[in-house]
N, C-alpha and C positions, 0 to 999 in steps of 0.2 A: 556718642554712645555706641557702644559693638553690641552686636547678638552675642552670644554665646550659646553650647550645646545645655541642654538641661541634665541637671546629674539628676542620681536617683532619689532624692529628698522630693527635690521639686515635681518629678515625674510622677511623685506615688500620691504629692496635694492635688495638683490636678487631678487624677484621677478620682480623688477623692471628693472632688468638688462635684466630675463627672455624676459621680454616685449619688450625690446627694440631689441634683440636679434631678436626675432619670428616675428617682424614690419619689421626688413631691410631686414630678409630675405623673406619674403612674396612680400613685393616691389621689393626687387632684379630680386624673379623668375617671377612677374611681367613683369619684364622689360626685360629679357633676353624670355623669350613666346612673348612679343610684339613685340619683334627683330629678331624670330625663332632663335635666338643662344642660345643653352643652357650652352656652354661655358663659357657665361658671369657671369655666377650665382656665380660663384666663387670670382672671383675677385669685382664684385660690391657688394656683400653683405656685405663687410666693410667698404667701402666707402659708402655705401648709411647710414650706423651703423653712422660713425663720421657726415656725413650730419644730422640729426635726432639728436645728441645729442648737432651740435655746433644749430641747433635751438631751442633747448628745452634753451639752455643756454641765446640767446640773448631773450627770454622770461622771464628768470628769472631773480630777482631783488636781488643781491650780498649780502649777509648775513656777518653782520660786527661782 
């Protein structure tokens, strides 16, 4: 298997993975600072990830 350079499709999912990545966890520590727990930060930053992408989803209109 070669590397290759990434073109710009791929560059702008990453990125956008980036984003959704740096959103749940910003809401995460959010919400573990408005809880005083900072324990929580852990465990809800994937959970709030999968909430944010099943809503991006029911916005979006299914590509045939």
């Amino acid at each position: 298997m070669k590397l290759s350079k990434l073109d710009s499709a791929q560059i702008e999912k990453v990125l956008k993975v980036a984003v959704y990545v740096a959103v749940s966890a910003f809401i995460s520590a959010l919400i573990a600072n408005l809880a005083s727990n900072p324990d929580l930060f852990g465990p809800l930053t994937p959970i709030v990830n999968v909430i944010l992408v099943a809503i991006k989803q029911v916005f979006t209109t299914p590509e045939e």
